[in-house]
C-alpha positions as a printed NumPy array, in Angstrom:
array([[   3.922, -129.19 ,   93.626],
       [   5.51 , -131.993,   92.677],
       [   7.479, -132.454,   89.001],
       [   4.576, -135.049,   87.997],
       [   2.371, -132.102,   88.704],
       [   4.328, -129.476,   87.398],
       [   4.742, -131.949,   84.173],
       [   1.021, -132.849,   84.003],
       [   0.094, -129.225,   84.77 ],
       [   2.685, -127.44 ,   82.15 ],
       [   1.164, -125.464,   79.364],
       [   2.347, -123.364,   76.658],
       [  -0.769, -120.836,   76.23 ],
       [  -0.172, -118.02 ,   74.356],
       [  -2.908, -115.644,   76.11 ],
       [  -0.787, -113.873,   78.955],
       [  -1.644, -111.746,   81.399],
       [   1.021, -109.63 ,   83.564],
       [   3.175, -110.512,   86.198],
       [   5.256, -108.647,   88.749],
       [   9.211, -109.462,   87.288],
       [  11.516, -109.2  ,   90.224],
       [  15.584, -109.808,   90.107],
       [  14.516, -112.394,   92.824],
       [  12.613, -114.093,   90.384],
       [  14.809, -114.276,   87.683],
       [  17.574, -115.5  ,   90.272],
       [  14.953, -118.518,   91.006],
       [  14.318, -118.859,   87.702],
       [  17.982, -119.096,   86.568],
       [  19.098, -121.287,   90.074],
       [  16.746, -123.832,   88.409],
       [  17.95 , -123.891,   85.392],
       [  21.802, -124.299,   85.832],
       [  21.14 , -127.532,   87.865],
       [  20.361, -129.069,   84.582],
       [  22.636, -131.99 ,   83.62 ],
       [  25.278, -131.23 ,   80.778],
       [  27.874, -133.219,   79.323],
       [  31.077, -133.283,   81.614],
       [  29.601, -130.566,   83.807],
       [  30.328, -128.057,   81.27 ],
       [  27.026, -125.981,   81.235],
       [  27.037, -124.382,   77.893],
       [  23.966, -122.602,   78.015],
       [  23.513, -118.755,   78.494],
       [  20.401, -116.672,   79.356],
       [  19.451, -113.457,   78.728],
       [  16.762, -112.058,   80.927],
       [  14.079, -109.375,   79.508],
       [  12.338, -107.635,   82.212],
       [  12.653, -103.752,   81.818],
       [   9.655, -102.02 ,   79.488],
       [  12.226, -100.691,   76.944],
       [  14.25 , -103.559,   76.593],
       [  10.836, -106.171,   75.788],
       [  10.259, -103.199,   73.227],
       [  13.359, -103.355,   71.266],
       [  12.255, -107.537,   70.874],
       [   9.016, -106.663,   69.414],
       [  10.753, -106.477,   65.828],
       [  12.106, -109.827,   66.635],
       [   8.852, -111.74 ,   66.01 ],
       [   7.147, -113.319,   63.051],
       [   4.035, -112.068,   62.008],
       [   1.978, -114.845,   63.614],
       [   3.649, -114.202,   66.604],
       [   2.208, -110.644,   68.158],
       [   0.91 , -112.463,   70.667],
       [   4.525, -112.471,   72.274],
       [   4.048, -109.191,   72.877],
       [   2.461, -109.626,   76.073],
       [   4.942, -111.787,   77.858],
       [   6.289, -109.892,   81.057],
       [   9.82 , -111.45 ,   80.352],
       [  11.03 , -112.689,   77.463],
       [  14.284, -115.076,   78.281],
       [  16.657, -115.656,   75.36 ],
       [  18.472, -118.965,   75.18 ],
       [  21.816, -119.221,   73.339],
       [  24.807, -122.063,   73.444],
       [  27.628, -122.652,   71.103],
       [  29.535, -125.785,   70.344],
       [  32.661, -124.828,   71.555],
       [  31.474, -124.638,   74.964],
       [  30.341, -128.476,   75.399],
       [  31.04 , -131.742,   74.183],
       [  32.141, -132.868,   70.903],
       [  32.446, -136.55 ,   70.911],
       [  32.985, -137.008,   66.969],
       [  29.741, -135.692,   65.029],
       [  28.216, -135.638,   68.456],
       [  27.67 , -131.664,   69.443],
       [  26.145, -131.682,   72.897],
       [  25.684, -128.09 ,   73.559],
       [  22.19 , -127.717,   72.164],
       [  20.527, -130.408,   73.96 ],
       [  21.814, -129.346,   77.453],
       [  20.155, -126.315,   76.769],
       [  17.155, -127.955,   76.618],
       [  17.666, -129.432,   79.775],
       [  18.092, -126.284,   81.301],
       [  15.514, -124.658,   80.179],
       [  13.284, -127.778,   80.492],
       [  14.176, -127.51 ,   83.799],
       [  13.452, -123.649,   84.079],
       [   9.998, -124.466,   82.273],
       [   9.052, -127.003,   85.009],
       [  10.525, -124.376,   88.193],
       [   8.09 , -121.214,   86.241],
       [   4.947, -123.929,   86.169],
       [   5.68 , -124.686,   89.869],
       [   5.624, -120.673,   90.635],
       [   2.447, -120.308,   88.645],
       [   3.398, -118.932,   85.357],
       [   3.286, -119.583,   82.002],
       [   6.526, -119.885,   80.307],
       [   6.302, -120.359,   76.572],
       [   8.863, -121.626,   73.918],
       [   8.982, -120.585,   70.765],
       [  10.483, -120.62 ,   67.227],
       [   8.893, -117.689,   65.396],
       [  10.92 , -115.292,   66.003],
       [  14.716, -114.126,   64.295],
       [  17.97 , -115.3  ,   65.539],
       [  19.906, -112.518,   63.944],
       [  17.793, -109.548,   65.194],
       [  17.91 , -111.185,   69.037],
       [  21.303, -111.348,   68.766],
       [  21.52 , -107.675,   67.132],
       [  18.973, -106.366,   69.805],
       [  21.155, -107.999,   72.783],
       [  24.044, -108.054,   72.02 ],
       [  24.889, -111.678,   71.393],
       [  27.707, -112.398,   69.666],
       [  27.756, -114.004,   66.232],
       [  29.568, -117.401,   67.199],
       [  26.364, -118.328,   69.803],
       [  23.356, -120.457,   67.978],
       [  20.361, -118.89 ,   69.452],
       [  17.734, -122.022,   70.618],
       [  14.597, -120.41 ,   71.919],
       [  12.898, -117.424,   73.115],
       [  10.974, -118.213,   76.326],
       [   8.581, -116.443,   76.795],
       [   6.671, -115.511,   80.349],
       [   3.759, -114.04 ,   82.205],
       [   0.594, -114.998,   84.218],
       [  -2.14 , -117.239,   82.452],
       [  -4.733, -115.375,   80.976],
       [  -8.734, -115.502,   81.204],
       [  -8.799, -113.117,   77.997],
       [  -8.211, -114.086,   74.955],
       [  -4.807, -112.594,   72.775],
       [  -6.608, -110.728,   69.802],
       [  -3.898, -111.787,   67.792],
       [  -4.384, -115.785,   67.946],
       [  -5.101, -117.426,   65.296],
       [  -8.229, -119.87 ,   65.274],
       [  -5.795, -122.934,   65.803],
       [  -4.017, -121.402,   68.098],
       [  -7.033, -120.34 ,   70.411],
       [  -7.99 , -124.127,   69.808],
       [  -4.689, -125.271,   71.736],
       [  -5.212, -122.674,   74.397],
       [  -8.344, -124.669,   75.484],
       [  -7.671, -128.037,   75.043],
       [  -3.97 , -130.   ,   75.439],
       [  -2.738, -130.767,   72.279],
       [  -2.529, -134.461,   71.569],
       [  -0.04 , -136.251,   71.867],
       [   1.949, -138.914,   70.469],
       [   0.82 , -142.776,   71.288],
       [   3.907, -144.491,   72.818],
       [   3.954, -147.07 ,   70.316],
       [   4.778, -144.431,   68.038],
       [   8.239, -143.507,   69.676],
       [   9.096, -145.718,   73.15 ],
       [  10.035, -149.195,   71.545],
       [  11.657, -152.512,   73.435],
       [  14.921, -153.576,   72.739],
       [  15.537, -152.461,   69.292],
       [  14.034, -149.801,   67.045],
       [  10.264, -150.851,   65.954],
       [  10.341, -153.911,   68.782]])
């Protein structure tokens, strides 16, 4: 697959299905990721993979309401940076978006393998960090979240969410945010 493939093929569905979690994987997974670019080569971001039965069990608590759904993911992968650890060019704090590269990067390698692997907000950064182990001075980004597509439906989606698992959610014109030359040209 190629990365316009893996771009135009990409989904965040929420109705997941199991998948085999190996160390192997996880390796791939993780390879991927740290080739992401970062600002002077400093890599700020840090992983933590969720594989193991009893460790995705203690994250369960970790999840808004609206998000039970999460509860199916095979491994949940939490994403933390803090500023210290990249750039700081005057207000500019770097560390945040090279994690997204990273994990942008990490989203595109799970697509190529055939998985889902899901973003999300709804869930809270104090009890990840309490359940992990993350220190306090890290800014937790994202959960990701990952398994196998699924032909079933999640019992716990909501009717706009089951919506978005069918059809791709629309997007943006480009008029609306790629301009010429100057803002609004």
């Amino acid at each position: 697959m190629d990365v316009h493939t893996a771009i135009e093929t990409r989904r965040a569905t929420r109705s997941l299905a199991p998948v085999g979690i190996t160390p192997d994987l996880i390796l791939d997974l993780a390879s991927h990721a740290r080739l992401a670019p970062s600002c002077s080569n400093n890599q700020p971001w840090r992983f933590v993979f969720v594989y193991d039965p009893a460790g995705l069990e203690a994250l369960k608590p970790v999840f808004n309401q609206g998000n039970r759904w999460c509860h199916a993911a095979s491994l949940m992968i939490a994403v933390f940076s803090r500023k210290e650890d990249d750039c700081i060019i005057k207000d500019r704090e770097y560390h945040q978006f090279d994690a997204g590269m990273a994990v942008a990067f990490l989203l595109l390698r799970a697509t190529e393998l055939g998985l889902v692997a899901h973003p999300i907000a709804g869930y809270s950064p104090k009890k990840v960090r309490e359940v992990l182990g993350i220190p306090e001075e890290y800014r937790v980004i994202t959960l990701v979240l990952v398994g196998k597509r699924s032909s079933d439906r999640n019992p716990f989606l909501s009717e706009e969410q089951i919506e978005a698992e069918t059809t791709r959610p629309e997007r943006l014109p480009l008029e609306r945010f790629a301009f010429l030359n100057a803002y609004g040209g």
